[in-house]
N, C-alpha and C positions, 0 to 999 in steps of 0.2 A: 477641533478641526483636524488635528493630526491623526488621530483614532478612529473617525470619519474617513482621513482618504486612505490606512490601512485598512480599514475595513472594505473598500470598495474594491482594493489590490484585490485582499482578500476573495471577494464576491467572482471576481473576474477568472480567478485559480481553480474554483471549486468546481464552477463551471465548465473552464475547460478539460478539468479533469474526468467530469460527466463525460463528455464528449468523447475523450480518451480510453473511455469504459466502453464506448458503444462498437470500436475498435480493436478490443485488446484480444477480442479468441484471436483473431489473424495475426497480429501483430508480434502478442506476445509469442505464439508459436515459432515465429519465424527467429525470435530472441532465443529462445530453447523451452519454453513448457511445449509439453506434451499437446499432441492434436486428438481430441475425443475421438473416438471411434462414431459415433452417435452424437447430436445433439436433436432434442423434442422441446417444443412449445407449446403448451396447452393455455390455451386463452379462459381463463374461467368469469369472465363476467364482467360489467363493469366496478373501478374502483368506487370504495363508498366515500373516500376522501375529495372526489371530485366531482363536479356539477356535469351532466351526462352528453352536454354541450362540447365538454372540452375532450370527450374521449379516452378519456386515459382507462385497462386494464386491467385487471389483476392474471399475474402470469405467472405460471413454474414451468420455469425452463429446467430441463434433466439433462445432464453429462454422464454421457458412456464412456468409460476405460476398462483396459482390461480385466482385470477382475474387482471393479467398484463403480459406483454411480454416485454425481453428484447432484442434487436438487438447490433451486432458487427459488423461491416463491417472494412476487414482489406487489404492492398496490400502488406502485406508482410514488411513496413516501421517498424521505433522506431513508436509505439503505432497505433491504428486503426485508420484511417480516421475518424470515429465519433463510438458516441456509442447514444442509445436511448432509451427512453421506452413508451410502449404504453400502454394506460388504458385499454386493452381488450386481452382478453384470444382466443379471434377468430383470431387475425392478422394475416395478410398474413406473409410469410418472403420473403420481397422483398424488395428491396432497394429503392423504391418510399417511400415517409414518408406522413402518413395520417395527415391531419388535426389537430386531438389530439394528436398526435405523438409530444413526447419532446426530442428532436435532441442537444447531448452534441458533441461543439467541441472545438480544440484551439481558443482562451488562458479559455474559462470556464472550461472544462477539456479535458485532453488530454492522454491517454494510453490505459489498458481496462478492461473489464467486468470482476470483481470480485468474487462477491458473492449475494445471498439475505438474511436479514432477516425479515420476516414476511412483511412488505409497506415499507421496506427501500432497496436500492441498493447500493450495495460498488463497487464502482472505482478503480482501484491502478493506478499509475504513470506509466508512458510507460518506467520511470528509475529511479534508485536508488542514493542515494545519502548519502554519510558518514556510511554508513551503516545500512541504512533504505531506507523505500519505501514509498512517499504517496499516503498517500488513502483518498476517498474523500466518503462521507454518504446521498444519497438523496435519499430525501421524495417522493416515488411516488403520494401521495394523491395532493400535489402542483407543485413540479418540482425543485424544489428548494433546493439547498446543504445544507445540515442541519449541516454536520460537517468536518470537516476534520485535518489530522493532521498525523504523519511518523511513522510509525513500524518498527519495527528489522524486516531484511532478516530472512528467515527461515533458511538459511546458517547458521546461527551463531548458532540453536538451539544445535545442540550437540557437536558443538565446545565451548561453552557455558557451558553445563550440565544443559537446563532450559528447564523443563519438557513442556511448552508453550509459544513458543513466542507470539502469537493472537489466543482469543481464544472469544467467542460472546455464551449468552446465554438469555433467558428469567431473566428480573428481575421484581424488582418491577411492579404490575398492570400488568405484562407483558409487558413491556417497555422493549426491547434489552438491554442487559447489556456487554459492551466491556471490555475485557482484556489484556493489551496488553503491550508492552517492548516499549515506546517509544523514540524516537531520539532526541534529540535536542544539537544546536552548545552552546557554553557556552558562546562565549564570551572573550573567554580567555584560557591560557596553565595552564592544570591542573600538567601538570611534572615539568614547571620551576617555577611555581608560586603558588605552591601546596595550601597552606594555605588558603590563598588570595583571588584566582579564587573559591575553593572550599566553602569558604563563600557565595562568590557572587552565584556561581551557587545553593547553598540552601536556598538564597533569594530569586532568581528571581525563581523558580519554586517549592520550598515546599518539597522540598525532606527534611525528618527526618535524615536520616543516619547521624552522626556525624563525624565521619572518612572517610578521603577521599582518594576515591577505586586509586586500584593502576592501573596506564592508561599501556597497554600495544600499541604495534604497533611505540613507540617512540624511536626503539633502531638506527636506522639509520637520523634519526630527528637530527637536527640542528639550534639552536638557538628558538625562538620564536613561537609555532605553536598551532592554537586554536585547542582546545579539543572538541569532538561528547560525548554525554554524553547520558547513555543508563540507563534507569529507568520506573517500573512496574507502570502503572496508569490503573484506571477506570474509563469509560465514562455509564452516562446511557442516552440514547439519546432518551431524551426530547424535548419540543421543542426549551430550550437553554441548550443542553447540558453543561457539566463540567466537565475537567478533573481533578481527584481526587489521588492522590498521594497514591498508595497502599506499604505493605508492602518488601519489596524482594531486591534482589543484584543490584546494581550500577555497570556500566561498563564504561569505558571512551579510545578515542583512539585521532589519527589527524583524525582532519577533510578531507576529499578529494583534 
């Protein structure tokens, strides 16, 4: 029963995170990724995953920047068939993949097209997990994932009271600068093992706080159950980035 109504939390997250997707060119622009210069929709057909009743697509949508493009191609499934980028601002939008064209799929990633900042690309996860999302940061100058790591759902922001879950800006030299609420499992129950678990979890990731935050989500919970641990870091994405432990609230529930 308990695994049951987590999983229904769950069901309810994922979702709205969907939802959140269908929002984010606007949104997240207005947070700091970059606004394409261009975006195209090529409608190629209907999806073969779907009875022809229900309508669903297959679609590659193409992002202009200035000097790269990035493709989505999707059937309608959990996350897009692939995602890509190509080093030229000329690219066609077609689902043939050029030469220099750097084609992302499972297991190196898998969901879709996030955002830009300046020669980096954000990924998110095609799903959510404990309460977070991950997202993954690649270099378009190599191709190559330069970071990656889970964010609060934006669900959570005003259920929260926290004025930004993810937020990216210029820092240093100009080097991107991330902000953000990230997820991590602890290890351990922070409700039946208060103390304890709460030690360990300020060892193994640096969190200052000395009191440990009070888990909610645990009132139907029963015996033993690892705690999602939700706390403010910055990344400045370098070419070894590092997550750095900022100051702000600790949030803790079950895990999924």
């Amino acid at each position: 029963m308990i695994a049951t109504t987590h999983l229904q939390s769950y069901i309810v997250e994922v979702k709205l995170f969907v939802l959140l997707l269908l929002v984010a060119g606007s949104l997240n622009a207005q947070e700091g990724f970059d606004k394409p210069l261009k975006r195209t929709v090529v409608d190629l057909g209907p999806s073969p995953y779907y009875r022809p009743s229900q309508h669903v697509r297959k679609k590659l949508t193409c992002y202009y920047y200035s000097s790269f493009a990035v493709k989505q191609y999707d059937e309608g499934q959990k996350g897009a068939e692939w995602l890509s980028i190509v080093p030229s601002t000329q690219a066609a939008c077609v689902s043939r993949h050029s030469k220099d064209e750097r084609v992302y799929i499972s297991p190196e990633w898998s969901g879709y097209f996030w955002g830009v900042k300046a020669t980096f690309v954000f990924f998110s996860a095609a799903d959510g997990d404990d309460g977070g999302v991950p997202f993954g940061v690649f270099d378009v100058r190599t191709g190559r994932k330069l970071f990656e790591d889970s964010s609060l759902l934006e669900y959570y922001q005003k259920k929260l009271r926290i004025k930004h879950v993810f937020s990216i800006m210029k820092g240093t030299d100009q080097v991107p600068s991330l902000t953000y609420f990230r997820v991590v499992r602890a290890g351990c129950d922070l409700k039946t093992e208060q103390s304890d678990c709460w030690n360990r979890v300020r060892t193994d990731f640096g969190i200052k706080q000395a009191d440990s935050p009070s888990c909610s989500g645990y009132e139907k919970a029963d015996g033993i159950w690892e705690s999602a641990v939700v706390y403010p870091v910055s990344v400045l994405l370098t070419n070894s980035p590092q997550i750095k432990v900022v100051d702000g609230p600790v949030f803790c529930w079950p895990t999924n």
